[in-house]
N, C-alpha and C positions, 0 to 999 in steps of 0.2 A: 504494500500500500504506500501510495506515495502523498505530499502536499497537496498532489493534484486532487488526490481520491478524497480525500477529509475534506480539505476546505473549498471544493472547488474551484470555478473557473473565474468567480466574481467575488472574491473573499473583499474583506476589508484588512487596512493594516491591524485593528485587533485582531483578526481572526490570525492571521499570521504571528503576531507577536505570542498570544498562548501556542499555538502550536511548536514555537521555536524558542520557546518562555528564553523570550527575550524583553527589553523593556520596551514600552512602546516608541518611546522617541528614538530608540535606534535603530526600530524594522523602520521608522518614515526617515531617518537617514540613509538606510541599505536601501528602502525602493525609491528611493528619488535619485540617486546611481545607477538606478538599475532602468531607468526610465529614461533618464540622459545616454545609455548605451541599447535603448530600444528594445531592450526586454521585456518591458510593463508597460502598462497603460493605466492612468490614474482620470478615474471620470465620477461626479457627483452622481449618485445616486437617483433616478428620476421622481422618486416618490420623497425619498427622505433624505429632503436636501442638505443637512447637514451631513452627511453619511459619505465618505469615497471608497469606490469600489476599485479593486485592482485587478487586473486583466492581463492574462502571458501573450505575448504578442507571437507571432510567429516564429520570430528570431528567439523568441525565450524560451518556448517550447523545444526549436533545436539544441537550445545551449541545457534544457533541460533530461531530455533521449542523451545525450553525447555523456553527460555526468553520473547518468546511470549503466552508461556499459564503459566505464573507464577501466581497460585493462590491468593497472597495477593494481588496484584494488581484487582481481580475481584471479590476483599472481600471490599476492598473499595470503589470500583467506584459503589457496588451493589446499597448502599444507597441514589444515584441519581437515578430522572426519565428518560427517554429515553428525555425529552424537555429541562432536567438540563444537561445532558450529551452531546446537539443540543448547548444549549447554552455557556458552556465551551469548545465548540469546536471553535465556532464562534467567543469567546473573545481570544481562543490562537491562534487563526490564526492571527485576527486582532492586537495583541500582536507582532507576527514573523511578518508581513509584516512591520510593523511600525519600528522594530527591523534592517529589511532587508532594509530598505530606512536609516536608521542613519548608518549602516555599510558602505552604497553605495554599496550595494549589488545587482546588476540588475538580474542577474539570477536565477529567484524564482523558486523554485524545489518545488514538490509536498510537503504538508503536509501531513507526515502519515496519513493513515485511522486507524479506529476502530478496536483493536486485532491485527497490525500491531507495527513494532518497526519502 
């Protein structure tokens, strides 16, 4: 599962900032970067004008597919077994929830899956 699948296609930068519990003025620093190199697309909301919605542009979506089959990442993870790779999954979950309770985090978003960002 990736950002794409949880937040979709028209998130807001909240929705980004929880999913990368990040704080919010630093995802509206990273997508206004990320907007100036054509990745994003930043548009008011039609109903709830206060509201911006963010949108992968063409060019973002490439640069998103390419980061998810990045070779060195499936040069190192080869030297695990499929039960070592079960159980580094299991200890970074148990890691981010533990994470997500000291932050006072309630709303737990998926953990990526496998071959996902």
């Amino acid at each position: 599962m990736s950002i794409l699948n949880v937040i979709g296609d028209k998130a807001t930068p909240v929705d980004v900032s929880r999913w990368l519990i990040r704080e919010h003025h630093s995802v509206l620093g990273m997508l206004g970067r990320m907007e100036k190199k054509g990745l994003v697309t930043k548009a008011k909301d039609p109903v709830r004008k206060n509201l911006v919605r963010i949108t992968l542009t063409e060019k973002g979506r490439r640069a998103h597919q390419q980061s998810t089959e990045r070779q060195s990442i499936h040069q190192v993870m080869s030297c695990l077994s499929e039960d070592d790779k079960r159980e580094l999954r299991l200890l970074l979950e148990r890691l981010r929830s533990k994470t997500l309770k000291a932050l006072c985090i309630e709303e737990e978003l998926p953990f990526p899956r496998a071959g996902a960002v």
